[in-house]
DRENBABA-436477 format. One record per residue (C-alpha): residue number from 1; residue in one letter; chain; x negated, z negated, y negated. Coordinates in steps of 0.02 Angstrom, whole numbers, padded with zeros to 5 digits. Layout:
BEGIN
<marmar->NUM	zamar->a	drenvo->A	east->X	up->Z	north->Y>
...
This chain:
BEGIN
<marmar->1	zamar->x	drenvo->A	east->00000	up->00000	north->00000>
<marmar->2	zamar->x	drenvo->A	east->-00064	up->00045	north->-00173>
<marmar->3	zamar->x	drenvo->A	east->-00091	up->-00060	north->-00337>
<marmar->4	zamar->x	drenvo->A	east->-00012	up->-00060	north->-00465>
<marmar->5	zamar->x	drenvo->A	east->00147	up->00001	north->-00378>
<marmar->6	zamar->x	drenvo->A	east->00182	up->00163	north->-00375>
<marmar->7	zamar->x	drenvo->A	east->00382	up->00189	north->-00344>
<marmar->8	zamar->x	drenvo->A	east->00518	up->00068	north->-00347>
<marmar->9	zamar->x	drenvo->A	east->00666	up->00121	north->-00348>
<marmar->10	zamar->x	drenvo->A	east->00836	up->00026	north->-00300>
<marmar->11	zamar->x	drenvo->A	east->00919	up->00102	north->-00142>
<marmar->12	zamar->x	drenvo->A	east->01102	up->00004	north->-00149>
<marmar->13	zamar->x	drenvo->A	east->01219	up->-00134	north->-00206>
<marmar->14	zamar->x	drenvo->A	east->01296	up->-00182	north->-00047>
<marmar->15	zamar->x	drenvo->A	east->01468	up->-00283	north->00005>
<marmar->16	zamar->x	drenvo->A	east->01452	up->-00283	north->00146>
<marmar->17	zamar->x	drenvo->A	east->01343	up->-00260	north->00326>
<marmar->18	zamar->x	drenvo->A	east->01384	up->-00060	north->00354>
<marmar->19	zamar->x	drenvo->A	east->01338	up->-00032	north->00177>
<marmar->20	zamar->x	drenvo->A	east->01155	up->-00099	north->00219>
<marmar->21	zamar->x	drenvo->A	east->00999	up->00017	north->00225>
<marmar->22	zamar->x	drenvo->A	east->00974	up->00069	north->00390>
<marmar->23	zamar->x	drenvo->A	east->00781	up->00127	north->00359>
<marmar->24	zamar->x	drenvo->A	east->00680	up->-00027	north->00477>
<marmar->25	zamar->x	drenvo->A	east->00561	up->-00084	north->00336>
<marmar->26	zamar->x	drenvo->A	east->00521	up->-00260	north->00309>
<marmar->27	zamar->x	drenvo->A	east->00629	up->-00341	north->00193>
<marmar->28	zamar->x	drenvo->A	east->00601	up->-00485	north->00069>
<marmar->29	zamar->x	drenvo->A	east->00735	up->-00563	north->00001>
<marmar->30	zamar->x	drenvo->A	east->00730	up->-00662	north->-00157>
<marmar->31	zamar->x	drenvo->A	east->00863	up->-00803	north->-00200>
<marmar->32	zamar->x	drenvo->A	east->00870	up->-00928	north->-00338>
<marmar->33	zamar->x	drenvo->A	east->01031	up->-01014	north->-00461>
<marmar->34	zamar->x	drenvo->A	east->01104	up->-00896	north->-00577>
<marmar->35	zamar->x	drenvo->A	east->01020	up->-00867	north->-00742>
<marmar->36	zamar->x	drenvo->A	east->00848	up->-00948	north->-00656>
<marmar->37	zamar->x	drenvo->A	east->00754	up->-00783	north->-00694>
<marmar->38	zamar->x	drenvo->A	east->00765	up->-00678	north->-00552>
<marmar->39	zamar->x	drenvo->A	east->00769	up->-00509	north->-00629>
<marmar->40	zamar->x	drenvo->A	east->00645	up->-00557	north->-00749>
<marmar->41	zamar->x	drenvo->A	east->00522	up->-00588	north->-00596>
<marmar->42	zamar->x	drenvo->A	east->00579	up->-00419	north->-00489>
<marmar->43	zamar->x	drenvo->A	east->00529	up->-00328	north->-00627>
<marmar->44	zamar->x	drenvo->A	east->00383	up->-00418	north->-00677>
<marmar->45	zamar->x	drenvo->A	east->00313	up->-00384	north->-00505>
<marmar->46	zamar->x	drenvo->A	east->00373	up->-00200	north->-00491>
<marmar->47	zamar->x	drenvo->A	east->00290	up->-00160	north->-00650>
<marmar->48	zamar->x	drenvo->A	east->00457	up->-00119	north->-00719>
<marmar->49	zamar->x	drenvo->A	east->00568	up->-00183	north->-00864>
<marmar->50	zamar->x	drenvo->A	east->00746	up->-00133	north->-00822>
<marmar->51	zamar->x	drenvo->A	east->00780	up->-00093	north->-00615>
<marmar->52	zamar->x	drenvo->A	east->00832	up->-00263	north->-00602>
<marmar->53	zamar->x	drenvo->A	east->00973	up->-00293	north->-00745>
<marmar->54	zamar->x	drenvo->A	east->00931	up->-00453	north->-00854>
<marmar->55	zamar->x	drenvo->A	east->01079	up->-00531	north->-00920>
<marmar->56	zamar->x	drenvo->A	east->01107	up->-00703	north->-01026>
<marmar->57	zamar->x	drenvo->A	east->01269	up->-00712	north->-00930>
<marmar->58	zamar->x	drenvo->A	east->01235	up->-00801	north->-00771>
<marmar->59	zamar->x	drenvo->A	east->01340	up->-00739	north->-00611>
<marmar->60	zamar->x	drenvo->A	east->01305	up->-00545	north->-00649>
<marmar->61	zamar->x	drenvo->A	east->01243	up->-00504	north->-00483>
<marmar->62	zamar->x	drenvo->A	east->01411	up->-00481	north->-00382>
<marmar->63	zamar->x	drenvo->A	east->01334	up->-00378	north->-00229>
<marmar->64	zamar->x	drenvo->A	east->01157	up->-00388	north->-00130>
<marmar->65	zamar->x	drenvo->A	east->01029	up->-00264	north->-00217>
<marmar->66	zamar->x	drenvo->A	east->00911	up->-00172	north->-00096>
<marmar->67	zamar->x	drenvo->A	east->00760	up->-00102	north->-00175>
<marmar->68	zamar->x	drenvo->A	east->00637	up->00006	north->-00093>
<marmar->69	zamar->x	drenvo->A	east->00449	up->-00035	north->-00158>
<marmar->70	zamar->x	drenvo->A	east->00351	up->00121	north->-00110>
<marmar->71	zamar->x	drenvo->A	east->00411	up->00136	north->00053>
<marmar->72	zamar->x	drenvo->A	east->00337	up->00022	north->00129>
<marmar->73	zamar->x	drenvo->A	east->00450	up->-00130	north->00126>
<marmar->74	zamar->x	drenvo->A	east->00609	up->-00162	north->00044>
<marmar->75	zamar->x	drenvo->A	east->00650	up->-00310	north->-00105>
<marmar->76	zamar->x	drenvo->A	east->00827	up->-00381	north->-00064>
<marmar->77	zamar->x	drenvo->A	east->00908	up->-00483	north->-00214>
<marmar->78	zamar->x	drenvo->A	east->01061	up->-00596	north->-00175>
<marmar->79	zamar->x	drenvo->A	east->01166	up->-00675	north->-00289>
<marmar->80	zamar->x	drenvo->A	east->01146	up->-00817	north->-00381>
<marmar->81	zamar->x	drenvo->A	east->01223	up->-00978	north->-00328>
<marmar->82	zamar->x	drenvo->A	east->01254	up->-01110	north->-00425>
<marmar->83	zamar->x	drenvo->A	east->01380	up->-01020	north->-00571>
<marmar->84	zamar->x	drenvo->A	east->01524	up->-01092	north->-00554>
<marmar->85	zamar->x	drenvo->A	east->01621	up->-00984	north->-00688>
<marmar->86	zamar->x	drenvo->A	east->01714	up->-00862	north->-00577>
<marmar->87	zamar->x	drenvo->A	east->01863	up->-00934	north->-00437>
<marmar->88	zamar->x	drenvo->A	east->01851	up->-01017	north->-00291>
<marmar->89	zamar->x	drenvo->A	east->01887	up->-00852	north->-00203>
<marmar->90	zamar->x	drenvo->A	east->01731	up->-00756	north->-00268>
<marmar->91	zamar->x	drenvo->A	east->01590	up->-00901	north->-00232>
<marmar->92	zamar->x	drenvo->A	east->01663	up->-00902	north->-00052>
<marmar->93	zamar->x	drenvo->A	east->01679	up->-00709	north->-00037>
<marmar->94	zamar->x	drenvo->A	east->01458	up->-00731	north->-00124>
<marmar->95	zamar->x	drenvo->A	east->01431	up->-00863	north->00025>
<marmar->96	zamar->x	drenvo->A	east->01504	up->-00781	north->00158>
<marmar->97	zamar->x	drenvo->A	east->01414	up->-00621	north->00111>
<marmar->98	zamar->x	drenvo->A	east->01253	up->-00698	north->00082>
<marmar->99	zamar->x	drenvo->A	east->01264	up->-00823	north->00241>
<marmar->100	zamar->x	drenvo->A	east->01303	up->-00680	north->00346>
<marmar->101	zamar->x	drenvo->A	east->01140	up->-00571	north->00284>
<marmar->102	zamar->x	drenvo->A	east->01046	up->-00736	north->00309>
<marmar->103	zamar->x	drenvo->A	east->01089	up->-00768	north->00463>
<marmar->104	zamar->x	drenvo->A	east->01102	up->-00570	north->00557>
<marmar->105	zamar->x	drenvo->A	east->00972	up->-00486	north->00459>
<marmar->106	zamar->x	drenvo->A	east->00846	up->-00414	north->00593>
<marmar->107	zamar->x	drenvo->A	east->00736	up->-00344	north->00456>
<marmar->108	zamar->x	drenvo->A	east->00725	up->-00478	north->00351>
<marmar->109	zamar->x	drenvo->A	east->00534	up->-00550	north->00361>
<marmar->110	zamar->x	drenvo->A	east->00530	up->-00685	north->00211>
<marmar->111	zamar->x	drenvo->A	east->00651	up->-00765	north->00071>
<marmar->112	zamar->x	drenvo->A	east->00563	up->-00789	north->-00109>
<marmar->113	zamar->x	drenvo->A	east->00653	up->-00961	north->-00172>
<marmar->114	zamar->x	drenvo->A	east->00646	up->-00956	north->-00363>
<marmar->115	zamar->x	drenvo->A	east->00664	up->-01133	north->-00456>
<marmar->116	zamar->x	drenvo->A	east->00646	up->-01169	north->-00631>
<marmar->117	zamar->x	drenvo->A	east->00488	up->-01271	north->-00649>
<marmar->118	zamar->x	drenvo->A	east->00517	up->-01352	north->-00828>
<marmar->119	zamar->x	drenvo->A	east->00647	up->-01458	north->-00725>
<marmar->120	zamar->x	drenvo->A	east->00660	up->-01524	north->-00540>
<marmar->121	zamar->x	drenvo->A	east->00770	up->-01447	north->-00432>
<marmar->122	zamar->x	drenvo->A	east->00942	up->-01464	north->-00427>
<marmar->123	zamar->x	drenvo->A	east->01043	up->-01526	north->-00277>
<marmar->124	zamar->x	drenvo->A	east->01100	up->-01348	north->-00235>
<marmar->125	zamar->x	drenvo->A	east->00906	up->-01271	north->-00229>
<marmar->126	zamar->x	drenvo->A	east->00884	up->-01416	north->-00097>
<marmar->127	zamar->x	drenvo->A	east->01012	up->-01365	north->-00017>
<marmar->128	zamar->x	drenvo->A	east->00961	up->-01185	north->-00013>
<marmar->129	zamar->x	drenvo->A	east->00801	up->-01215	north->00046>
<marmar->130	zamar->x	drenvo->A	east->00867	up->-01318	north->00177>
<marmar->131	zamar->x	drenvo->A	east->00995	up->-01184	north->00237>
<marmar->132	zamar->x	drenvo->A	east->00836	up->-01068	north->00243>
<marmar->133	zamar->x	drenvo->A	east->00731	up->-01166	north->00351>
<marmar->134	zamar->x	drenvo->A	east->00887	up->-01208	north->00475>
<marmar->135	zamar->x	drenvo->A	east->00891	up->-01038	north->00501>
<marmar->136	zamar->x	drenvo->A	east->00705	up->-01021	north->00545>
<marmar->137	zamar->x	drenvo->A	east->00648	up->-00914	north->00376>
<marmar->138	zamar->x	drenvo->A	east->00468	up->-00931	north->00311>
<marmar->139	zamar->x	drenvo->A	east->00505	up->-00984	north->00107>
<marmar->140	zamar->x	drenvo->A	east->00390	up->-00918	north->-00031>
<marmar->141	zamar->x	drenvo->A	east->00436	up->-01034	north->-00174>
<marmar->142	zamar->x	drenvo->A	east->00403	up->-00958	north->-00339>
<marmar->143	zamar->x	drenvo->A	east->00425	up->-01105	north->-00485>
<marmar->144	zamar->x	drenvo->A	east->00487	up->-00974	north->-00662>
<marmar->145	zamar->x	drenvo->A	east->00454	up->-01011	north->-00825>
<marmar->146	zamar->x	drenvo->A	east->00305	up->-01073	north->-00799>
<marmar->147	zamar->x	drenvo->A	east->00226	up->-01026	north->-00969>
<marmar->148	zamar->x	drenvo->A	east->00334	up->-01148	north->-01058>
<marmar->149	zamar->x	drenvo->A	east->00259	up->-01300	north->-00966>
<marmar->150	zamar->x	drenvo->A	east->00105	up->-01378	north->-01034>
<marmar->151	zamar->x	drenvo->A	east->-00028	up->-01350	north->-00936>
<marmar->152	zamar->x	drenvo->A	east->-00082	up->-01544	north->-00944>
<marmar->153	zamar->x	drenvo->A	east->00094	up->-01567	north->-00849>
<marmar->154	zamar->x	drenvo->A	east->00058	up->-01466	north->-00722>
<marmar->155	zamar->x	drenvo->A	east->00013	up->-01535	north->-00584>
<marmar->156	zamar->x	drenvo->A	east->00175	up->-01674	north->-00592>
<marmar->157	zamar->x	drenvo->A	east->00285	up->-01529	north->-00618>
<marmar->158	zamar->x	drenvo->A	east->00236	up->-01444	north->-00456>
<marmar->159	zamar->x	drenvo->A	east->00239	up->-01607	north->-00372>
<marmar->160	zamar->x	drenvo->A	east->00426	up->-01629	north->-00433>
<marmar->161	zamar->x	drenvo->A	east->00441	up->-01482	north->-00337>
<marmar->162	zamar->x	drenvo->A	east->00363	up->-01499	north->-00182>
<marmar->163	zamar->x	drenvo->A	east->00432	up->-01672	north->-00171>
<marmar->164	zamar->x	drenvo->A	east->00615	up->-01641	north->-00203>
<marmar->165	zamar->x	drenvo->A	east->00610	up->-01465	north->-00097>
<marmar->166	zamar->x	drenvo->A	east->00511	up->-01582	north->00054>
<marmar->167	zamar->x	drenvo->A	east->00416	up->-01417	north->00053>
<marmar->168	zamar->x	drenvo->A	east->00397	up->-01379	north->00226>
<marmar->169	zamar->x	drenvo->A	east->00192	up->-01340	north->00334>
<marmar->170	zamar->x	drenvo->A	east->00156	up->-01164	north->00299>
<marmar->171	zamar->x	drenvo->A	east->00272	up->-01137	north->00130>
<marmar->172	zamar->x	drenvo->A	east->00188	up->-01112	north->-00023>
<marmar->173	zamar->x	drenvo->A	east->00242	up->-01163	north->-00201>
<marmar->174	zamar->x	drenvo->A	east->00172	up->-01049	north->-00348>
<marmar->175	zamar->x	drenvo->A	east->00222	up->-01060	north->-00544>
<marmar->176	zamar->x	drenvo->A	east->00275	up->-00885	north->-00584>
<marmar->177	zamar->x	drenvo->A	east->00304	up->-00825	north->-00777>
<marmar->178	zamar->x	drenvo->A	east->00393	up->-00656	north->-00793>
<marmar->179	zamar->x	drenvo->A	east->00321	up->-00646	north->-00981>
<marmar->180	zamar->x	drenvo->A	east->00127	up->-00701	north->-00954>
<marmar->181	zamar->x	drenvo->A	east->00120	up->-00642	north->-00769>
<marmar->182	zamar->x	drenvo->A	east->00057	up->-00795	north->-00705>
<marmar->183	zamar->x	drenvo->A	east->00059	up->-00775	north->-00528>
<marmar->184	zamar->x	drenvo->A	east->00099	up->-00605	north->-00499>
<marmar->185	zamar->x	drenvo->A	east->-00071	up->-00556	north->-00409>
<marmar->186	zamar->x	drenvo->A	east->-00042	up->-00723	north->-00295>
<marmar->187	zamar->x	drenvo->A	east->00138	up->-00685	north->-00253>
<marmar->188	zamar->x	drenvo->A	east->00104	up->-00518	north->-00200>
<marmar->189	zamar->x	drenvo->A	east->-00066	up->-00585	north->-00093>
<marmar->190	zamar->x	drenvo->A	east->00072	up->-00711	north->00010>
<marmar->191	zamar->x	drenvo->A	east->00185	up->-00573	north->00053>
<marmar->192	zamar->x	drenvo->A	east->00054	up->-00439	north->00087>
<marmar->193	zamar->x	drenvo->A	east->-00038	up->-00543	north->00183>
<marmar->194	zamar->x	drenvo->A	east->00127	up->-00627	north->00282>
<marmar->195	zamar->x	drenvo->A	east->00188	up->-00446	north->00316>
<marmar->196	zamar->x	drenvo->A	east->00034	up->-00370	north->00366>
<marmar->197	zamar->x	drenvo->A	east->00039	up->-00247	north->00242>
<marmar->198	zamar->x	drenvo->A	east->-00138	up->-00186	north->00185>
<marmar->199	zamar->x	drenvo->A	east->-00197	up->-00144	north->00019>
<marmar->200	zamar->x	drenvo->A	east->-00265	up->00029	north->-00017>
């Protein structure tokens, strides 16, 4: 696989399982609470500023967002939980959508976890984790905003977070900023490296 990338380009926004790309590539998928800045990192890491829509109005993603990075493996984004502005109806319709690609996905080889790291998690990322590693899923954990911590605080803000996740052997926490690019290069060495996908 090349650096920087070379084509990214999103394939569909899915409902539902026969909707799903049926191309075998490894897929990552990246979850987080609505409005946490997941956008903002997809296309920080893609090199691009608008293939994943931004919005200040949390609960925009309504479907699961396959995106295929060069061909060689595929970025998955899932709505955000958490946004509880919309009915009962629609956050089970999200959960039941989201639990079942969880849960059946064949092709699915690792789940980026974004958290906010100004603040410690909230009850529902623990939950999310949780759900993850019930189901057996290796967990990047990618802590946003990171530029607007000082860096003095650091270290006790990624403690907050490894401490309240109970980050699990093997998982890796990194502070991620989608305006600096703090941890870009790192985030793309974990899932490189955990996919076996070599760089050209």
């Amino acid at each position: 696989m090349k650096f920087p990338i070379q084509n990214a380009d999103i394939i569909i926004s899915a409902v539902e399982e026969a909707q799903y790309p049926k191309v075998r590539l490894p897929e990552v998928a990246i979850a987080g609470r609505s409005n946490v800045g997941k956008s903002s990192m997809i296309n920080r890491l893609l090199n691009r500023k608008k293939l994943a829509r931004t919005s200040g109005k949390p609960g925009r993603t309504r479907t699961i967002n396959f995106f295929d990075i060069d061909g060689e493996l595929i970025f998955v984004d899932v709505p955000g939980y958490g946004y509880a502005k919309v009915s009962k109806q629609e956050l089970e319709k999200w959960g039941d959508m989201m639990d079942h690609y969880f849960s059946t996905r064949k092709t699915l080889e690792k789940v980026i976890l974004i958290v906010d790291f100004r603040h410690k998690p909230t009850e529902q990322d623990v939950q999310m984790y949780d759900y993850l590693k019930y189901l057996g899923l290796p967990v990047l954990v990618v802590a946003t905003k990171a530029d607007k911590v000082k860096r003095g605080v650091h270290n006790r803000h990624m403690n907050q977070v490894v401490n309240t996740l109970q980050i699990a052997e093997g998982d890796t926490v990194i502070p991620f900023s989608s305006e600096t690019g703090q941890g870009k290069d790192e985030v793309w060495r974990i899932i490189l490296n955990d996919l076996g996908i070599e760089i050209e």
